[in-house]
N, C-alpha and C positions, 0 to 999 in steps of 0.2 A: 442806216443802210438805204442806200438809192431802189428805188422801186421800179423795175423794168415795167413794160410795156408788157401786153400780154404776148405778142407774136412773138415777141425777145423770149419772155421767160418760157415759150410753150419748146422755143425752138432748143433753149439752152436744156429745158428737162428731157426735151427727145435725144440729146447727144449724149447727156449723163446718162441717162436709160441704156441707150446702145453698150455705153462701154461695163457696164455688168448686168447678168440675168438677173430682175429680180422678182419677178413672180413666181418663179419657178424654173426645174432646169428645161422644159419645154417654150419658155418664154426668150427666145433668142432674139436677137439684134435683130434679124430678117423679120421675127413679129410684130415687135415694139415699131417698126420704119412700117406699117401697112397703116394704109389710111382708112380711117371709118368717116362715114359722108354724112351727116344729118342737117338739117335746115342751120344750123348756127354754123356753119364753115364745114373745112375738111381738113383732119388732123390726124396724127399718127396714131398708135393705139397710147407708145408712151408716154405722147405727149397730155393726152387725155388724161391720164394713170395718174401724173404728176400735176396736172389741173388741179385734179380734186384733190390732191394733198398739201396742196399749195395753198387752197383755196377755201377746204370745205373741212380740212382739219383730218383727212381718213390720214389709215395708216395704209402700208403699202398692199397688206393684204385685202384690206377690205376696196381699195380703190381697186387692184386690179380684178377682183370679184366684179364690182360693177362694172366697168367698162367691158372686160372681157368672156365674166359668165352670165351678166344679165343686159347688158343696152347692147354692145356690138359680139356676140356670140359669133357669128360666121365670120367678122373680120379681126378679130382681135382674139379669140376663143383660147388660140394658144397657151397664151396669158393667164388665165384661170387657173388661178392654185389647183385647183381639182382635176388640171385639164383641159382641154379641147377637147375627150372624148364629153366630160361632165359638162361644159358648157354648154354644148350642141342640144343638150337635153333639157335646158329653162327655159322657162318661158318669159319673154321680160314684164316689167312687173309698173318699169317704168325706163325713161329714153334719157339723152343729154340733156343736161340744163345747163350750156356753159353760154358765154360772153350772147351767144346769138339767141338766147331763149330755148325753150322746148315745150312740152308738153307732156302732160301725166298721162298713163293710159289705165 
């Protein structure tokens, strides 16, 4: 199997993402398409979602736990198995560490 590019495979997971909910029924097309900004680029929540599955081996609920109840909570929150209500309320614990680096906190 040919190995995309990451802008290729980040773009192809945001379109998969769109065409079914899958972190939850609050995690809609309109969530997944919202951009979270950090020092490594600027990407969709899905696209993120599907980074780390791609990438770091999670499975769908624990990706979208990170992305959306712990590093980008106010932009991707939706996304949180548990909610947007439940997101809103973590603290993050730690940030993105994709293609562009990050930082622990």
């Amino acid at each position: 199997m040919e190995r995309c590019s990451d802008r290729r495979l980040l773009l192809l997971a945001t379109l998969c993402h769109v065409a079914r909910a899958p972190c939850g029924p609050t995690c809609t097309g309109a969530a997944l398409r919202r951009y979270a900004t950090y020092r490594g680029g600027s990407f969709t929540c899905g696209a993120r979602i599907e980074w780390l599955r791609a990438n770091r081996g999670m499975g769908e609920a624990e990706a979208c736990q990170r992305i959306a109840g712990t590093e980008f909570p106010v932009e991707c929150g939706a996304c949180a198995p548990a909610g947007a209500a439940a997101a809103a309320k973590l603290v993050p614990s730690f940030v993105w560490a994709g293609p562009g680096g990050g930082k622990s906190s």
